[in-house]
N, C-alpha and C positions, 0 to 999 in steps of 0.2 A: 478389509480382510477379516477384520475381528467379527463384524458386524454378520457376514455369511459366514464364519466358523461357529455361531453361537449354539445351532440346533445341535451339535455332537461337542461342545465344550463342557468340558468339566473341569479341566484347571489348564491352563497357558504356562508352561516352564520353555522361556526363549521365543524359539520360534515356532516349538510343536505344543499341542493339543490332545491330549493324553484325556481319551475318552471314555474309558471305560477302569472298571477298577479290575483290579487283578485277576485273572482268570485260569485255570489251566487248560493246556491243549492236551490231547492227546498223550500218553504216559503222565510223567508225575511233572515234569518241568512249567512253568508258571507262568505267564506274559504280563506284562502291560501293553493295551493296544492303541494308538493314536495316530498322529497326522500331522505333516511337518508342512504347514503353508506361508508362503511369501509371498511380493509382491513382485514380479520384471520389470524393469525398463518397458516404458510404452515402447512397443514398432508399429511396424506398419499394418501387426493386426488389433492397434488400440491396446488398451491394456489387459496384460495376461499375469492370471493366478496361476503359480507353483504350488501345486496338493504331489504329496509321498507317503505314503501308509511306512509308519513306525511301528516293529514288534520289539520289544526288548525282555529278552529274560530276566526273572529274577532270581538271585541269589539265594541259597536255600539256609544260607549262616547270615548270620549278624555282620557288622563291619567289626566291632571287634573278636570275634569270633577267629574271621578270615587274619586279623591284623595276628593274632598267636599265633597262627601258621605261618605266617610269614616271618616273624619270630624263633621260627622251629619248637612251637609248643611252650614256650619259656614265658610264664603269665609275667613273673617281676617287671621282665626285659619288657613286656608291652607298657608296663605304665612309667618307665624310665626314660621318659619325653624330658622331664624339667632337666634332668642330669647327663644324658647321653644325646648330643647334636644328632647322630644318625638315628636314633628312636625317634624324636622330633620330624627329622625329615624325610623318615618312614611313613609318619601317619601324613604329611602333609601328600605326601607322594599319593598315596593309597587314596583320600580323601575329597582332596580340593579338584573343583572342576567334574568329580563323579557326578550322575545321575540315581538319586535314591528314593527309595518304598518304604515309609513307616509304616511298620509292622502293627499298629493302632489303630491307625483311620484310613491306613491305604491313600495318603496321599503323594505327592510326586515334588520333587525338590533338586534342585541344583547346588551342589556345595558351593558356598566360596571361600571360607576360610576354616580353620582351625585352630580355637581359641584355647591353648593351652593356661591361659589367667583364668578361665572358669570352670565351674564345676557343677553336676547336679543341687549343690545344697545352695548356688547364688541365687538370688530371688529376681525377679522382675514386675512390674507393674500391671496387673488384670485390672480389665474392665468388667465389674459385676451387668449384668444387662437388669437382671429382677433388683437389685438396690440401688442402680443408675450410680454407682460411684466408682471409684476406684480403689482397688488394695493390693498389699505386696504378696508376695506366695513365690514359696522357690520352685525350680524346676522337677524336685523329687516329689514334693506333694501334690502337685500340677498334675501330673502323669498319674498320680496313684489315686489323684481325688475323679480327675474325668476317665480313667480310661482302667480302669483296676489293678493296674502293675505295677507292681514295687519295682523300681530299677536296682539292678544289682549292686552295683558297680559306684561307689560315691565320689570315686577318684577321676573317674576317667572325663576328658575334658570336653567341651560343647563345638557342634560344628554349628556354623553360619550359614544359609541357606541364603539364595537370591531370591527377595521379596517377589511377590506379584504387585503389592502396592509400594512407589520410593518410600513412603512415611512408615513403614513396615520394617521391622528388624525379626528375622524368623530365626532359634536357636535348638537345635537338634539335639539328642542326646544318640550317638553311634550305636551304643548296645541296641536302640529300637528301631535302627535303620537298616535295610539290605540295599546292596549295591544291583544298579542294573547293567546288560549290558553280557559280551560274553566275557566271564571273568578265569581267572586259573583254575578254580573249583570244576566249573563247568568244563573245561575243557580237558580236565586229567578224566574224567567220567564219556568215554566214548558214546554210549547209548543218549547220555541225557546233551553232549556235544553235538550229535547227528542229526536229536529234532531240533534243538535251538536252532541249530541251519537251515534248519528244514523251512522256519517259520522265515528267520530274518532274509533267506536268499530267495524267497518265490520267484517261481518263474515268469516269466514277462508276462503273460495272458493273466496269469492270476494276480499279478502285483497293478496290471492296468487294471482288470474287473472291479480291486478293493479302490482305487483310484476314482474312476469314473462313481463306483456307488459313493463314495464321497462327496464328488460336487453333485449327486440327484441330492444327497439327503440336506446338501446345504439350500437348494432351490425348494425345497419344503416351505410351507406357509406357515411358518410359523415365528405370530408374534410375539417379542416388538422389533424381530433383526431382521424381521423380512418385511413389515411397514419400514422401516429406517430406510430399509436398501430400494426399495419399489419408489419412495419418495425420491431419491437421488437420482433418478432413472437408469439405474443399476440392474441389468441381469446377468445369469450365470452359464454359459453354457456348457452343457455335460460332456460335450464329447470333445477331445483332444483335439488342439490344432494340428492343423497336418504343415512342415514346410517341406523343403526339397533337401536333400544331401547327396554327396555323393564317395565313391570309394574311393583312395589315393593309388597311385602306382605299384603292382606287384614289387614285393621286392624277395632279393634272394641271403643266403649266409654262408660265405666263405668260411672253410679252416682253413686247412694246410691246402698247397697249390693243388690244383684242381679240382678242391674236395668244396666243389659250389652245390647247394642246395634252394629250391624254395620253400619260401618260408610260408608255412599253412596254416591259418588260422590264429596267426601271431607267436605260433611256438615250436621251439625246435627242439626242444629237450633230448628226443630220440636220437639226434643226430652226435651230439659230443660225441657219440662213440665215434667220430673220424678223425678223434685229435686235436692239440690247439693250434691257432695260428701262430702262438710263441710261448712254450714249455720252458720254463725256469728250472735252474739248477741249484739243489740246494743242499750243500756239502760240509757247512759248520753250523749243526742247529743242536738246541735243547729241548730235550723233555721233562719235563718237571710232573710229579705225579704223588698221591697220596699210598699211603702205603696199602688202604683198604684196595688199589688197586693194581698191586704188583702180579696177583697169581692171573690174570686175562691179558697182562701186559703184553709177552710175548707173540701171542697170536694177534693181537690188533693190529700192534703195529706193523708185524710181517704182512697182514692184509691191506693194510694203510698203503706200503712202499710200491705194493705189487698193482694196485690199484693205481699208482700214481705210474708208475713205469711204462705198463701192458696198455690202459687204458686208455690214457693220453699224453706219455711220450712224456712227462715232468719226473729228473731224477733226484732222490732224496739219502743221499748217507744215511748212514745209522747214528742215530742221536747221542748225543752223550745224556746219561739218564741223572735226574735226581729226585733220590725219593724225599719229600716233606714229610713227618711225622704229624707237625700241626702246621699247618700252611699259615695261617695268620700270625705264627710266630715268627716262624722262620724264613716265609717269603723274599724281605724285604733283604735280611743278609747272603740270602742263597744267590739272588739277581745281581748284585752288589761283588758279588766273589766270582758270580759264573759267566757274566756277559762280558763280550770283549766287543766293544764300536765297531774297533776296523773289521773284524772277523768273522763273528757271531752273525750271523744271517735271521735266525727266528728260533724262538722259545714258544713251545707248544705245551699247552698247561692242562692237564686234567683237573676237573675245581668237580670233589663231589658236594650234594645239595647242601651240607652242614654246613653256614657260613660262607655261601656261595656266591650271595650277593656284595660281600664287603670282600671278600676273598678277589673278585671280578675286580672291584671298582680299586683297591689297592694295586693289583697285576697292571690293569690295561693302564694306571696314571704312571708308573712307572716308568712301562715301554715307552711311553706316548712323551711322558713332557722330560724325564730324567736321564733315562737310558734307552735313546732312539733304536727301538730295532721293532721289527716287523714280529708281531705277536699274533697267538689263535688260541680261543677258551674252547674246551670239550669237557662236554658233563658226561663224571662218569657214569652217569646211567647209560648214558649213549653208547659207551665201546660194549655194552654188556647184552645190546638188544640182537636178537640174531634174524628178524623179521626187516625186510629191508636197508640192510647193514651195508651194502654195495651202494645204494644210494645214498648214505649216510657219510659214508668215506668219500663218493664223491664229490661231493659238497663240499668237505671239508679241503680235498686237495684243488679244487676247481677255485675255493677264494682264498688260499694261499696262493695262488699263482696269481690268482687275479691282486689281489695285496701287491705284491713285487712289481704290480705293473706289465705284468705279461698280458698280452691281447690273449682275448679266448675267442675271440672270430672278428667278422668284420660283415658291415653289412651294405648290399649294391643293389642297384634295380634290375631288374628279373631281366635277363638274356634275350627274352622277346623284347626288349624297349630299345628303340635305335637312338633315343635321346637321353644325356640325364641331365635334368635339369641343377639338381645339385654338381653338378660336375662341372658346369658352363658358368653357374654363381657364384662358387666360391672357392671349389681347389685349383683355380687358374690364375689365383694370387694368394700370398699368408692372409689366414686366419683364424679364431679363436673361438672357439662358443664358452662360454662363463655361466656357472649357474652362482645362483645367489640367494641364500634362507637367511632368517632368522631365527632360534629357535628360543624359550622361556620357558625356565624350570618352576618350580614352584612356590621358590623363594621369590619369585620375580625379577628374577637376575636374565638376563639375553646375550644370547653369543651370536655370533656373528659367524658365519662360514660362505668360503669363496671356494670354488673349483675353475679350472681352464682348461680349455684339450693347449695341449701345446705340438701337437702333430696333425699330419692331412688325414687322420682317420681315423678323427676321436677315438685316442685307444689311451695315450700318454697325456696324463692331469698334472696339474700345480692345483696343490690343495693347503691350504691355510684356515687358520679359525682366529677370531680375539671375542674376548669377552668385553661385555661392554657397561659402561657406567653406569649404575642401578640407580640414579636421581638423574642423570642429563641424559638418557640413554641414546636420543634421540641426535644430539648432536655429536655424539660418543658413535652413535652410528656411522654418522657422513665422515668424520676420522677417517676412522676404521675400514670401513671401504677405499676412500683413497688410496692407506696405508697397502692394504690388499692390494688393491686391483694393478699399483704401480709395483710390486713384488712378482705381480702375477706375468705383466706385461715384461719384466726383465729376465724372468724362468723363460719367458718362450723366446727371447733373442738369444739367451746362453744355448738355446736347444736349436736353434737354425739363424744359421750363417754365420761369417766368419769373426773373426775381432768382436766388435761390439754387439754384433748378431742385427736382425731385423727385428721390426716392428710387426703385429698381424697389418696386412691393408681394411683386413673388413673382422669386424666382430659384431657376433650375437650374444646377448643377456639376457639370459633368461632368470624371473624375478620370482621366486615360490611366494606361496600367504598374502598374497594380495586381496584386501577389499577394500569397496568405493571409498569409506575413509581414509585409509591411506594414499590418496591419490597425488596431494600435495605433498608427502614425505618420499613419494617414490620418484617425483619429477627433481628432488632435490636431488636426490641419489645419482640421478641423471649426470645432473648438474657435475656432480663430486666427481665421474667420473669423465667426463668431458675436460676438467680442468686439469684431470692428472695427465693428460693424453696433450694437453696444449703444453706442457711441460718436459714431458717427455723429449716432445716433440722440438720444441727447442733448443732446449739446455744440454740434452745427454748426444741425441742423435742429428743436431744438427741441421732440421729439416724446416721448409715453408711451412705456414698457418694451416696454408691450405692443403698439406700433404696428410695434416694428421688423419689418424686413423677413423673411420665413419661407423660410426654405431646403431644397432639395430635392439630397441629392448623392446621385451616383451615381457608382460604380468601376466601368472599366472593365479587365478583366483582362489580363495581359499575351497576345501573341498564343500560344496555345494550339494541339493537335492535335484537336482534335474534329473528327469527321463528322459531318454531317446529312443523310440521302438521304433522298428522296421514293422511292417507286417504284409502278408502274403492271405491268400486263399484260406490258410491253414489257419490265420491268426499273429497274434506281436508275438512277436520273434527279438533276441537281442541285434542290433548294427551288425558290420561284418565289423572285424578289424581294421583299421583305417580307414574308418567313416567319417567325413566333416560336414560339419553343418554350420553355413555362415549364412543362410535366408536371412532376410531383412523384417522377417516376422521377430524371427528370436534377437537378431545381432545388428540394432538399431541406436547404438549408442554416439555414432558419430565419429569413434574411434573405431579403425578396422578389428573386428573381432571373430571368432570362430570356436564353435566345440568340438571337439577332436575325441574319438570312442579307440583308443588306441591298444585297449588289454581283449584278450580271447575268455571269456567267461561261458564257462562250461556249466557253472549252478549260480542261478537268480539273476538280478538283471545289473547291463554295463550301468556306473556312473561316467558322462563324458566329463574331461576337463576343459575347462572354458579360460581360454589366450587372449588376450588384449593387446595389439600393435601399439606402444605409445611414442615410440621413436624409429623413423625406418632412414637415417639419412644412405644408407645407401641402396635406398629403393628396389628392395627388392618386391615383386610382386607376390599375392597373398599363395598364389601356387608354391612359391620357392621354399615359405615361412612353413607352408605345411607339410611339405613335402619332406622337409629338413625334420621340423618336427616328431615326427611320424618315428623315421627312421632312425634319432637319435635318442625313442622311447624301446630299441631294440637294441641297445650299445651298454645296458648295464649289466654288467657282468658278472652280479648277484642270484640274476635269473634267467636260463635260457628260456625266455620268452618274452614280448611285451611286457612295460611295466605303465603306469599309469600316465606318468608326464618323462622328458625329454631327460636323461642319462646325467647330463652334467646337472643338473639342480636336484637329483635324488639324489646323486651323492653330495651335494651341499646340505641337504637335508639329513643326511645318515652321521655329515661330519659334524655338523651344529651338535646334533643333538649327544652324541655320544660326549664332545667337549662338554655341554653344557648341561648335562646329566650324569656324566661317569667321571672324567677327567677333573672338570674344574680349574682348570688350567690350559694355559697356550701348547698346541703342541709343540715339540721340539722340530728347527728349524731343518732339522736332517732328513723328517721326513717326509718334507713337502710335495717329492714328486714319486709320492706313491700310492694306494688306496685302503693305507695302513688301519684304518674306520670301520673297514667293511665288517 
């Protein structure tokens, strides 16, 4: 791969290829442009190269530039890392794992760390090339002697880049860096937000054409990558494998009785207007709010209640209001005096931008691990926009309901299908579908998050998270999920049947963030989970070996560069929505696997995500797994439309992270069967 990437290589950051130096397109906005290639699994068409044309914008501020904005303009507060944990873990947030542009030589770099022990005036070791020696020289002369710029800034500390060579330590100074990528800058700027899109979402025809000129310019002759590759009897060919796919079963979206539609193109947004399938009542709630936004109060909210009544049928009392003067001061005893456990339903919080981010992460740790109740942030810039303001509010009443656990639909196979397959596999005994993430912050700390449907119609979750031990994490893992999954397995017997409740007879796991390395840590997982089930099984309910409950897991790989194009008369075109693709070209690995194109994209082209079968004991066939699949990527209740993978692991994924980036803490055990994350 290296060897045919070399004709358009200019420097290797991972797994992309960033060929050319900075350019601009069209208006003022800036690229980097390159090529993200890998290697597949041989199938049955030999081995096949992954080529993806990368655009990435550049930032038109420095990193610390953007880091005082983020600050609210406050220079001290930016260099007050050594003394303030959240300055520290601001820049490490902002920083680590970015993709950056020195603003010098235009070269390309991947953060990895953030070395707050150094500074422009520490020295390092040059190699002179004209005196063949070596000498010391810090990093402010360095810059000032090759490249004309005095750095400003003598305080601010060195980021770590990932070498291209291991014997390589690369050391950045942030003032001479922009970040790439679409970042917050770029996107409060509509015009320069519209082309950045413009560039990163091409349309399929055009995002194949820059593809295919890819591998001609890699079949160029030109020496010595193209003698290397000619020697090994190596060639390249240009044009796209073609395999076979096919579409899944129509399906349709219930609300309320009668009120069935199908579903078009993976989205039904248009449809809420027929109400939910179950409107929550919410009749002891607070509002907490800053004083800059008392005089638009009254009117929002009257539009908020009328919006939640008319629209979709969810009724809201009038709040009890409390105004904060300084929210960071007062927050903490206002929650503390105003929340009642038994009574208190939800606290709706206005957080405007001053202090918004620690203002967020103090509110939502509250709710979540101290004083369990069901919470919602609103920026008040938001009540104040009068340009799609009905969309806005409903959003916000659609995942408060959804939080409470109220179904917002339900979803069935289209009325023409005289079979459902998911009907005949799995709702004609208990069962469970589990999703399961991990997620890592930046400290390098991981949390764990588990979800369960614990009803016939994935609607009602058991949702838990732990954090996990930052040196054994790994065994700290297989715990932890035990811990989980037997918590999980006792919320769905408290939820069906009587006395001691049932067991599910069949469950599905679905595994987020999985790659080939991890493949022995996930078959442990397995393992963890199998043992709690033989226990279960035993000790609490009494049942044969053989009774226990049979498991079906399946990995989902991490997000990938694959393309899938359809194409027609006309040209490639995006899949339909639930398109799979399991040919023995692409899905040869011995383990049952398949790509699934499950979202409606309407600008640039689908990414599919790619499922791996590693455990099926209760044999279902690959129709059932996709079919399941498909349908339980139109169950979250986030989005009236397809989302990219299957309902119960985005929300393990939404809960990981918020624990393990907001919270920092376990949530409280109260709010387990609800979707209080969202």
């Amino acid at each position: 791969v290296n060897k045919l990437a070399q004709p358009f290589k200019i420097q290797k950051v991972g797994k992309r290829y960033y060929s050319n130096c900075p350019q601009a397109q069209t208006g003022k906005q800036v690229f980097i442009n390159g090529y993200c290639v890998n290697m597949l699994n041989v199938g049955s068409a030999g081995p096949l190269l992954q080529l993806d044309v990368v655009h990435r914008p550049l930032s038109q501020k420095s990193m610390i530039e953007v880091l005082k904005e983020i600050c609210e303009g406050n220079e001290s507060e930016v260099w007050a890392f050594q003394k303030d944990p959240d300055v520290a873990a601001e820049w490490m947030r902002f920083c680590e794992n970015a993709t950056v542009v020195t603003q010098y030589n235009a070269r390309v770099y991947r953060i990895k760390a953030v070395h707050f022990d150094k500074t422009p005036a520490d020295e390092f070791t040059m190699y002179q090339r004209e005196a063949k020696q070596y000498a010391k020289i810090t990093y402010l002369k360095y810059i000032e002697a090759f490249y004309g710029i005095p750095p400003k800034h003598s305080n601010q500390p060195l980021l770590e880049a990932f070498p291209e060579k291991e014997t390589e330590k690369v050391f950045l100074l942030p003032e001479l860096c922009v970040q790439t990528g679409i970042t917050e800058e770029i996107r409060k700027e509509k015009n320069t937000m519209s082309e950045a899109l413009k560039n990163i979402k091409a349309a399929p025809q055009e995002r194949l054409n820059a593809i295919i000129a890819g591998a001609t310019d890699m079949q160029k002759d030109t020496p010595p990558s193209s003698t290397a590759v000619k020697a090994w009897g190596c060639s390249l060919n240009t044009e796209p494998v073609e395999v076979n796919g096919r579409v899944l079963e129509p399906l349709q979206v219930a609300f309320q009785e009668k009120k069935v539609y199908p579903v078009e193109e993976g989205n039904f947004t248009k449809l809420l207007r027929n109400g939910l399938q179950c409107a929550v009542k919410v009749d002891d709630w607070i509002l907490m709010y800053p004083a800059t936004d008392e005089s638009v109060l009254d009117i929002w909210l009257r539009s908020l209640r009328d919006i939640a009544q008319v629209a979709f049928g969810m009724q809201m009392a009038d709040p009890k209001r409390i105004k904060l003067e300084n929210q960071l001061d007062e927050l903490d005893e206002a929650l503390q005096r105003e929340v009642h456990q038994n009574s208190t339903q939800l606290v709706l919080m206005l957080i405007p931008n001053k202090d918004s981010p620690k203002v967020y992460q103090r509110f939502k740790r509250k709710m979540i691990a101290d004083l369990p109740c069901i919470s919602q942030v609103v920026k008040s810039e938001t009540i104040r926009k009068r340009q799609s303001i009905a969309a806005v509010l409903s959003k916000v009443v659609l995942q408060i309901n959804a939080k409470f656990s109220g179904p917002l639909w339900n979803i069935t196979i289209s009325k023409d299908l005289e079979q459902d397959i998911i009907q005949e596999s799995l709702k004609t005994t208990p069962f469970s579908i589990v999703g399961l993430d991990v997620y890592r912050n930046n400290m390098g700390e991981r949390t764990l998050a588990m979800t369960a449907t614990i009803d016939k119609s994935y609607s009602q979750y058991f949702s838990m998270s732990a954090t996990l031990d930052k040196e054994e994490w790994q065994s700290s893992l297989l715990h932890e999920i035990q811990n989980l999954f037997r918590h999980a397995l006792l919320c769905f017997a408290g939820a069906n049947g009587a006395n001691h409740g049932i067991l599910p007879d069949k469950i599905v796991v679905y595994r987020a963030s999985v790659s080939s390395e991890d493949m022995d840590l996930v078959s442990a997982e397995i393992q963890a989970m199998q043992e709690v089930l033989d226990v279960l099984v035993a000790k609490i309910f009494g049942r044969k070996p053989e009774d226990r409950p049979k498991i079906t897991f399946i990995a989902i790989a991490r997000r990938g560069n694959m393309r899938i194009f359809a194409h027609d008369e006309k040209g490639a075109k995006n899949p339909e929505t639930g398109t799979v693709v399991d040919d023995p070209v692409l899905c040869a690995s011995g383990i049952p696997s398949f790509y699934l194109i499950s979202q409606a994209i309407s600008k640039g082209s689908a990414i599919p995500s790619f499922y791996s079968v590693l455990l099926n004991e209760n044999n279902f066939n690959m129709d059932v797994i996709q079919n399941l699949t498909y349908r339980l990527c139109l169950m979250f209740f986030n989005s009236a439309s397809a989302v990219r993978v299957p309902a119960p692991v985005l929300y393990a994924t939404k809960l990981a992270k918020m624990i393990g980036s907001v919270v920092q803490k376990a949530p409280h055990a109260a709010l387990q069967r609800s979707l209080f994350y969202l």
